[in-house]
N, C-alpha and C positions, 0 to 999 in steps of 0.2 A: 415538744418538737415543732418548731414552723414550717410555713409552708417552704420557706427557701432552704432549709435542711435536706427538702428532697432531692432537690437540684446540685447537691455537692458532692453526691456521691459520682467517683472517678472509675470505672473501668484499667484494672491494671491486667495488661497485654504483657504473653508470658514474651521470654527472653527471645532471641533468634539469631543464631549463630551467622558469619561470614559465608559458609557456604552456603544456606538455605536462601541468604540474600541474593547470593550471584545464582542461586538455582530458579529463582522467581523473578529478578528483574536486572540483568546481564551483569552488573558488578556494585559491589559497596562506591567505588567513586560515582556511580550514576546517582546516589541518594545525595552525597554532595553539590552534586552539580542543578539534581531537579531540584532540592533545598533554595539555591539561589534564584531559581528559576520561578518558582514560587511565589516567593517573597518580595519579586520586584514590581515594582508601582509601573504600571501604564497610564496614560492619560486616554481619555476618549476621542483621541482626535482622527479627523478624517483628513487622510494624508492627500487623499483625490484632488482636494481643493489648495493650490500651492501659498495659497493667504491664509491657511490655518495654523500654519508653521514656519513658512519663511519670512520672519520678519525683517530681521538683520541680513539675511546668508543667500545666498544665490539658489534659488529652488530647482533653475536645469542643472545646476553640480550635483545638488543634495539628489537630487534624482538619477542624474547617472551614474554617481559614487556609488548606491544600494542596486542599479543595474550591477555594475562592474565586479561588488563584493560578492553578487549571489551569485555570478557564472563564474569565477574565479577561486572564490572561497568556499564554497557554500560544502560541505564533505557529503557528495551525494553517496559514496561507498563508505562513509564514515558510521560507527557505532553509536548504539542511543546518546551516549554519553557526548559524545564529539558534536552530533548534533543540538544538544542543549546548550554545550559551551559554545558553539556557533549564535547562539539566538541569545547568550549572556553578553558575549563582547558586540554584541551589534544594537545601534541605533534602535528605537523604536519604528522609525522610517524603514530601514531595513526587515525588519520582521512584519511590519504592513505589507512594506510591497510583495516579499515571501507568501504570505496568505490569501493576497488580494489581484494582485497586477500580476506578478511576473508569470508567466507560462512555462506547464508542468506539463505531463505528458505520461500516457500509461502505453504498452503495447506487449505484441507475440511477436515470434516470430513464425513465418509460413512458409516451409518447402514445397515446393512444386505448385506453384501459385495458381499457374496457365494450365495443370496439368503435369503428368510422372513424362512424359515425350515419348521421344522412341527410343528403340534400344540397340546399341551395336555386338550384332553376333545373338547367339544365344546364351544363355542363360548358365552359372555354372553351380553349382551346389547347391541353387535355386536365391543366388546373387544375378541382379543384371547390370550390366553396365549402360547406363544413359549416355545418349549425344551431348546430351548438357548436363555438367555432375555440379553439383550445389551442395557446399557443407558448410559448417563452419569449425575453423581449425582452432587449436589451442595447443602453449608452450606451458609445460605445466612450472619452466622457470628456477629458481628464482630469478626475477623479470627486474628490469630497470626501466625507469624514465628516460622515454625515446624523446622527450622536447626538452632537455634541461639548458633550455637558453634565459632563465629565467637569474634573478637576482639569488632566490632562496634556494638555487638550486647548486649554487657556486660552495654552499658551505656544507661542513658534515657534521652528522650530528654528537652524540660524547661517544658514540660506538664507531666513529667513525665512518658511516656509512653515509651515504647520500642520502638526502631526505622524503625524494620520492620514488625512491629504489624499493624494492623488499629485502627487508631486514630479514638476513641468514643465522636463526636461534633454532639447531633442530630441538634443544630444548623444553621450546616453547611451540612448539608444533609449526614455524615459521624456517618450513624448508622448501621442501620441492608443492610447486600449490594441488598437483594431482597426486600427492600421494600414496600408493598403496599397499597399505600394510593392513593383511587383514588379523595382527595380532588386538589392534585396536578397531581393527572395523571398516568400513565403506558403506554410505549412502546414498543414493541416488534419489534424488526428489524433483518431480517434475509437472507441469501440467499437459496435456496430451489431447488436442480435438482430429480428430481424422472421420472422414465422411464413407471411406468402403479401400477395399486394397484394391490394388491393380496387379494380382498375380499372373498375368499374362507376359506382364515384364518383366515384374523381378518379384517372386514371391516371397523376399526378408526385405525388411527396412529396419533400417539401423538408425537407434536412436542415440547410442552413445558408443564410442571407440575409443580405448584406452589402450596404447604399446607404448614397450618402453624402450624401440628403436633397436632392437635386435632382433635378429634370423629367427625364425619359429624351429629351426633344426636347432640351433644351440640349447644349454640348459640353462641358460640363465632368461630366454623368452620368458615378457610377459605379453600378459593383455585383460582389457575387459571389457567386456562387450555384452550389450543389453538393445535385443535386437524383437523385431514383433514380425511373425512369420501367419500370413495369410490360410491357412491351413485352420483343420476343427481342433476343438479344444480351443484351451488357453492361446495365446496369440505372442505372450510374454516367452522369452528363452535368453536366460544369464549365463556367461559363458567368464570365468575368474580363471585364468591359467597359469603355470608357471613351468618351462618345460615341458613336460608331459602328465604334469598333476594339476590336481585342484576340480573345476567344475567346467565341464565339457557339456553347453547346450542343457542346461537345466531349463522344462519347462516350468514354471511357475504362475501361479493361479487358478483360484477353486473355480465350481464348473458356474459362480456368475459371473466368472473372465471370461467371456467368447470374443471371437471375431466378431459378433455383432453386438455387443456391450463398448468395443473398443473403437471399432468403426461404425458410428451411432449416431456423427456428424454433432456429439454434444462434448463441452467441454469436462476431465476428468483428470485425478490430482490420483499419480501414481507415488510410491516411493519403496524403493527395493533398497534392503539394507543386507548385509554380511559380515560375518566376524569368524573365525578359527574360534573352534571348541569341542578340545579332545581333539582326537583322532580327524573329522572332520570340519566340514563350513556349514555354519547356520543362517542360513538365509529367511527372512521375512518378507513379507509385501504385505503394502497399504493399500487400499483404495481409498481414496476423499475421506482419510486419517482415520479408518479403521482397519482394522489387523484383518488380513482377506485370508491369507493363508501362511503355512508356517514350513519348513525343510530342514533335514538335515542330511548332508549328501557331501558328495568326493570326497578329494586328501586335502585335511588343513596345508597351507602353503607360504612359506616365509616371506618377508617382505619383498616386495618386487622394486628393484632399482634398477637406472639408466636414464636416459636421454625419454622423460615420460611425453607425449604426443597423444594429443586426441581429436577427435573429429565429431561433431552433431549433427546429426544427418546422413549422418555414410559413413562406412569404409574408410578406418583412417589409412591400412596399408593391407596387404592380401590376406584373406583370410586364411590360419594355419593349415596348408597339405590340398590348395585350390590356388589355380592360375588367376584368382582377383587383385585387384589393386584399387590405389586409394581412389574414392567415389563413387563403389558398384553399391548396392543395394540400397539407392536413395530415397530417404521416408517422401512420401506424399502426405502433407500433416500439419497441423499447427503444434508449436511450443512455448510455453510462456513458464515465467519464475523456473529457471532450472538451476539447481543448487547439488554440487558437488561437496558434499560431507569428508572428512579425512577420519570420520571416527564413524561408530554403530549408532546410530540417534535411537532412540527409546521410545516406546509406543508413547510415552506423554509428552514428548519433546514433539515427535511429528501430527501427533492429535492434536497441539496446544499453536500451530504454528502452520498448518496446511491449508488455513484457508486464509492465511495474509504473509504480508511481505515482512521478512527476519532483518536485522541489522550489519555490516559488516565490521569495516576499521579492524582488519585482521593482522594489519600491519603495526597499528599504535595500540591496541586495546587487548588485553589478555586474554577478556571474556569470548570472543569470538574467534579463537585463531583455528579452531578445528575445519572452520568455514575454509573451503580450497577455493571453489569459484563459484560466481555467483550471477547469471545472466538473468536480468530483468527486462530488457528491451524496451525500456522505458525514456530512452535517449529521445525521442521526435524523431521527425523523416524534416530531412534537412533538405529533402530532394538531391544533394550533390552526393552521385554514386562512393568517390572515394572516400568520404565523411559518414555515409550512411552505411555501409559494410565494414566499419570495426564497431564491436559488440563489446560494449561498456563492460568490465565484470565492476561488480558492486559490491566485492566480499570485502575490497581494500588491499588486492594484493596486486595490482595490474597487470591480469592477466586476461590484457583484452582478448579476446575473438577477432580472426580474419573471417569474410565471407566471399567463398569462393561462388560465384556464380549468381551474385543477389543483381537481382534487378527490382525496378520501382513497384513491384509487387510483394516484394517479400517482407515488407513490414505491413506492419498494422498497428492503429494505432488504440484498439480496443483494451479490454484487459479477460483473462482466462476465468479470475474471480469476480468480478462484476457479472461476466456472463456465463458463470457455472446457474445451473438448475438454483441451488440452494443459497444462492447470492445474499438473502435477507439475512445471513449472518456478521457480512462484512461485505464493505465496501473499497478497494484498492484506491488511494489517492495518489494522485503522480506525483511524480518527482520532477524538478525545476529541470529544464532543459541546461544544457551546460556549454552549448554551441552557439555562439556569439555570433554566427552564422543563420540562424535559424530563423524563417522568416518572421514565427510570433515571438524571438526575440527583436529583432528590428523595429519588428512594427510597434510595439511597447516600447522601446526605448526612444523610435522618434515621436510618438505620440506622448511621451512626458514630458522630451526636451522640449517640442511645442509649447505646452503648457509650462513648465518654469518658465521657458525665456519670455513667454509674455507676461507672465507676473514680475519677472524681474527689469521690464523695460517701465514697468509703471509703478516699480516699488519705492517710495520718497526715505523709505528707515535704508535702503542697502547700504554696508558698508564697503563694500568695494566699489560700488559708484559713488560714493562720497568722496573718491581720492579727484585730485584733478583730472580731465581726461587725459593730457601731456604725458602721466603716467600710465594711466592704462591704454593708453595707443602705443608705448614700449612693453608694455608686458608680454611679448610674442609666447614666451614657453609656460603661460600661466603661473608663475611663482605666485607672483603677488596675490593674485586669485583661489590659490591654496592657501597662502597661507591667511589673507584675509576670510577665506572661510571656516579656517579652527578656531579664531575668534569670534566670530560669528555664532558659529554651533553652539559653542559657551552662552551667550549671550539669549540663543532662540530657546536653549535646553533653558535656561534661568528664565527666561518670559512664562513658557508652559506652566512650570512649577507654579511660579504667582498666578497664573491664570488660574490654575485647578484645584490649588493647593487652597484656596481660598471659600474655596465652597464644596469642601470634600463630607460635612454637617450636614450640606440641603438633602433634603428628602429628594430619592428619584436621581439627584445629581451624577449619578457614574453604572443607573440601568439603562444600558443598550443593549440590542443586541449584537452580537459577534464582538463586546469586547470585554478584555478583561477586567472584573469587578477588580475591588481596592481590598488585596490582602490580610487589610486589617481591621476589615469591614464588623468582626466580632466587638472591637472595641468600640468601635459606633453604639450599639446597643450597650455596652458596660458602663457605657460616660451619660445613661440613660439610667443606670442602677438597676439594669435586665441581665439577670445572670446566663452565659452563652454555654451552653456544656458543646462539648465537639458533637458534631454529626457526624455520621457514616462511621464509628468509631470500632463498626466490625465488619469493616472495608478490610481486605486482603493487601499487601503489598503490591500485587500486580495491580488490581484496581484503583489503587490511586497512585503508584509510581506512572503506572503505563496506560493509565486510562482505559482497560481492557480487560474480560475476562476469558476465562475457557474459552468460548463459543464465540464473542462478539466485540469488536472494539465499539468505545463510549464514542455518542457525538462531544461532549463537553469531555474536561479536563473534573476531577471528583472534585478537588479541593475549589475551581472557579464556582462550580454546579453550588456548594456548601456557601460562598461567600456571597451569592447571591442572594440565596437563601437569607443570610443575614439582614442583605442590603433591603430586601424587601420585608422582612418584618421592621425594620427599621423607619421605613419611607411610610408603614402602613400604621406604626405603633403608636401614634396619638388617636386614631380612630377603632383600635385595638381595645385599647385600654376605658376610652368612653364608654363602650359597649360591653365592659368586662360582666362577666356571667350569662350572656346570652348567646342564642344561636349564631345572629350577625358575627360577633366576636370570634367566635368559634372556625366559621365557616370564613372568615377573612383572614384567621393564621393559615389555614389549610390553605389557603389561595398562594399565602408566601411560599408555597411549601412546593406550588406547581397543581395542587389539586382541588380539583373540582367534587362535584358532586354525582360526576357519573361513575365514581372510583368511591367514595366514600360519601355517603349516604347519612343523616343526622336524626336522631330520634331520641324523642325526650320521654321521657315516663317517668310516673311519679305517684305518691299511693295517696288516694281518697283525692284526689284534686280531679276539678273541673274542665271540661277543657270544651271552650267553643269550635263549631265547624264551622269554617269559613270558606268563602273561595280564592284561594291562593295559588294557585296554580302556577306551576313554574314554566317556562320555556328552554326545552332543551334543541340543542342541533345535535340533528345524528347524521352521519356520512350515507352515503347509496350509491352503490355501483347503480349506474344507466347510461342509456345511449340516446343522444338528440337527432333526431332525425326531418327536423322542422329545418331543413337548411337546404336552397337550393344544389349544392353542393354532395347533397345526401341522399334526395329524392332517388336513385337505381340502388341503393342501398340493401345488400338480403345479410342475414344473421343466419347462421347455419351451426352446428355442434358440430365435430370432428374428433375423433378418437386420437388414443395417447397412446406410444408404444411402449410406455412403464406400467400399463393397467391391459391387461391381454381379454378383460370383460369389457372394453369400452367398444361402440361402436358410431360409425357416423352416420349412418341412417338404418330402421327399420325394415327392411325387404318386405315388399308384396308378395313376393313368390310364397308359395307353402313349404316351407323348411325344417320340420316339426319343433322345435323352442319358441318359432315366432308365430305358429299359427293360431294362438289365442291370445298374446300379448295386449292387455288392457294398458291403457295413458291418459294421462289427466295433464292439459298445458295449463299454466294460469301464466298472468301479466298484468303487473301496476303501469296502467296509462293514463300521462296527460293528455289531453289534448286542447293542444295550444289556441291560443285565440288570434281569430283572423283579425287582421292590420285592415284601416282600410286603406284605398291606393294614394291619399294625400298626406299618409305619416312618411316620416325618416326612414325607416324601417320597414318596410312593405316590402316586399317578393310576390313577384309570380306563380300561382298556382298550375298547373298543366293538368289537373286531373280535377 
């Protein structure tokens, strides 16, 4: 058996059905579409510089073309899938500027920005009504395209439907987008930061209202409402009704739900879910994706239908058998990713998905139609009130949000997951703004037109200033400037090729960082007679479809991560190979590999051999938290400890007084210090000392 014998042995990965596909990474056409996504070639070029690509073609077009496609096209409520096919049929200019330029945006939303105000009257069921009511309303639809002044908007599709309407398939769960039938279930998933109540006002605040627009005396009333009442205990009360059954004011939450867990002024990811079973409804709640507590209570209750109507933040109409109406009980609060489920979500569905942002396209994509609505608030602050008060839904069913009462305080443009406690798991990346209106889209869009149009007043290759001027001083509606840029493209897309295509062999040739290595970086090493077995070959389907596991999304993409990997034993394999059988050799695959020696450590042993002591000493960098304090700037600077309100032993300082715990407390301080060296007063660099 030779050495290379070892290397042929294949790992056979047992089979995987259609639905464990769609159960791991939202549908089988998503493995088709990343497949191509994959596999396509990028060049390393830097799109910034309008001479690295416009050779022939107009660089202000080519640049505001990939403006135009990405607020126009770009499917920010579209599903994984839709988004990959978005970045297949686009340009590589287009998917630079997507990553690089164009402006994204994360946010909450916050009720009672200035404060809850005052209140008119008193208080009724321990609802108040405010002088200023703030909610945000919702049609649960099915909803149409309120702008269809558009070309694609004039045609319909084989179902006859409009194309940016919501397509009516109760079939496919593509009916009313607030649904509620709890024979399949309801979910509520939410992020929640609130700083203390203001029970003085109005002791409930209502974080969600669901009616379906009939009298609470009739039998066919529904409603649901999931509201946080100021009082001890739990602070949570689920309220599913139909008629006169179902669940009436269910507290929910074990006893580390309090009013001071909930109003704690720190960011937290609730999610209450319910389903009919037996006789009654089983309800569950999450806390930041674990199981808090479990119920089973009232009369199961059949599907609630009508005219469905809800509200965030208040009171969508009076509550049953009380003189309220729509906007008494206004949270004072932040919310951010709020997701309206049409089914029961599963303790591993909201374990696997609570601490980042889920996918929509519920309108085109099968995988996610369960999704009703879906507010991110990730749109930017446009600053123009009537632009900034409808509330994007991103499930793909458009069912925007109105906002009643927003003023220029009620956005933000933070994110809930970023600034939860346990943020080191994930990171929220925005979403491309879509408001052509917006002022960092303007200013990126005239800040490129600037730059193309001065490269293309001194370009000598343009093809459209090739033509006579005679012509291009008639070309008023651009034609000719279109259509000499599809020739063009052709032409700059064919230059690239022979530029890169030609040195895609050199060592080092296509390692940058932030770009995509050469898919077929394995054969590099083959065409070297280095045999490539796959890496990561007990990688999960989530992990390398979605870049993400359980707990954390990837910074890199697995299969780029793997071809670098290639690129650089490749770029390093003639000094590899020189050095074969030694440490050097050894410890310079591991380098291609990302690793160092503070990870993995080299030691040779051997029997009866000799071994000299030398001095070889390595040089390592190790990180250190410290603070500089050598800076004019810094000189009134004090450093003090301060207690945590998640550790009930922590304290911020020691007492004098005789307290009996602290009256023998022994302490030992230590501290590594520099100290720096004095400047004299005729360097660059000198500061004043005052002490």
């Amino acid at each position: 058996m030779s050495l290379k014998d070892l290397f042929s042995v294949r790992k056979v990965l047992p089979p995987i059905s259609n639905e464990q596909i769609e159960e791991e990474v939202e549908s089988v056409e998503l493995l088709e579409s990343y497949t191509i996504e994959k596999n396509r070639i990028k060049f390393p070029v830097d799109f910034s510089t309008a001479s690295n690509f416009a050779i022939f073609g107009s660089a202000e077009k080519y640049y505001q073309d990939s403006v135009n496609r990405i607020y126009q096209q770009y499917p920010y409520d579209g599903s994984r899938k839709e988004r990959i096919d978005w970045e297949n049929s686009s340009s590589q200019l287009d998917i630079w500027f997507l990553e690089n330029a164009y402006p994204k945006s994360t946010g909450y939303a916050t009720f009672s920005p200035n404060g809850w105000g005052t209140s008119v009257g008193s208080q009724i069921s321990g609802y108040g009504e405010p002088t200023t009511k703030e909610y945000i309303s919702i049609k649960g639809g099915p909803n149409q395209n309120n702008t269809a002044n558009t070309l694609v908007d004039k045609f319909k599709d084989s179902n006859n439907q409009n194309q940016k309407a919501n397509i009516y398939d109760p079939s496919s769960n593509r009916d009313n987008n607030l649904d509620l039938n709890l024979n399949n279930g309801i979910t509520l998933e939410f992020w929640l930061q609130k700083n203390s109540f203001v029970t003085s006002s109005t002791q409930k605040e209502v974080l969600f209202d669901l009616w379906n627009n009939t009298l609470s005396s009739s039998s066919g009333y529904g409603r649901l409402t999931l509201q946080i009442s100021g009082t001890s205990g739990s602070p949570l009360y689920l309220t599913i009704q139909s008629g006169s059954t179902g669940l009436i004011s269910l507290n929910v939450g074990s006893s580390a739900v309090s009013t001071s867990s909930v109003a704690n002024g720190a960011w937290n990811h609730y999610a209450i879910s319910a389903i009919n079973s037996g006789s009654s409804i089983n309800v569950n709640l999450y806390v930041n994706g674990e199981l808090d507590s479990q119920y089973s209570s009232g009369t199961n209750i059949n599907p609630i239908t009508g005219s469905m109507l809800a509200n965030i933040g208040a009171l969508r109409t009076a509550a049953s058998g009380t003189a309220t109406g729509i906007g008494w009980g206004k949270l004072s609060g932040s919310i951010d990713d709020f997701r309206y489920w049409k089914t029961k979500r599963t303790s591993r569905e909201i374990g696997r998905n609570w601490w980042t942002s889920v996918y929509g396209g519920t309108n085109t994509d099968d995988a996610n139609t369960t999704l009703g609505v879906y507010y991110k608030f990730n749109e930017g602050i446009t600053t123009t009130s009537s632009v900034d008060s409808i509330v994007l839904d991103y499930s793909g069913r458009l069912t925007n949000g109105t906002w009643t009462g927003y003023t220029a305080s009620s956005r933000n443009t933070g994110s809930a997951i970023n600034l939860y406690a346990g943020s080191d798991l994930s990171t929220e990346i925005g979403d491309p703004i879509i408001y052509v209106t917006h002022p960092s889209v303007q200013e990126v869009l005239e800040l490129y037109t600037t730059i193309g149009s001065d490269h293309d007043r001194t370009n000598p290759n343009s093809f459209y200033y090739s033509f006579p001027n005679w012509i291009i001083e008639e070309d008023n509606n651009g034609e000719l400037l279109s259509l000499s840029q599809i020739v063009s493209s052709y032409l700059d897309t064919l230059y690239l090729q022979i530029k890169y295509f030609t040195s895609i062999k050199e060592p080092y040739a296509n390692i940058q960082i932030d770009e995509k290595p050469y898919p077929f970086a394995s054969n590099l090493l083959e065409s070297l007679g280095v045999i490539t077995p796959q890496l990561f070959i007990d990688a999960k389907l989530m992990e390398e479809v979605l870049s993400r596991d359980e707990d954390r999304n990837y910074e890199d993409k697995l299969n780029e991560v793997k071809n670098v990997i290639y690129e650089n034993i490749y770029s390093n394999l003639q000094s590899i190979l020189k050095t074969k059988g030694t440490e050097k050799s050894v410890r310079n695959l591991l380098r291609c590999f990302g690793i160092d020696e503070s990870l993995v450590k080299l030691n040779i042993y051997s029997n009866n051999d000799s071994k000299r002591v030398t001095n070889d000493l390595s040089n390592i960098t190790l990180k250190k938290t410290s603070i500089n304090l050598n800076d004019p700037d810094r000189f009134q600077s004090t450093i003090y400890q301060f207690s945590t309100a998640s550790n009930a032993n922590s304290n911020s300082f020691i007492t004098g007084s005789s307290v009996g715990a602290y009256d023998y407390t022994p302490f030992t301080f230590e501290v590594d210090t520099v100290f720096p060296l004095k400047l004299q007063p005729n360097h660059p660099l000198y500061f004043r000392h005052y002490f």
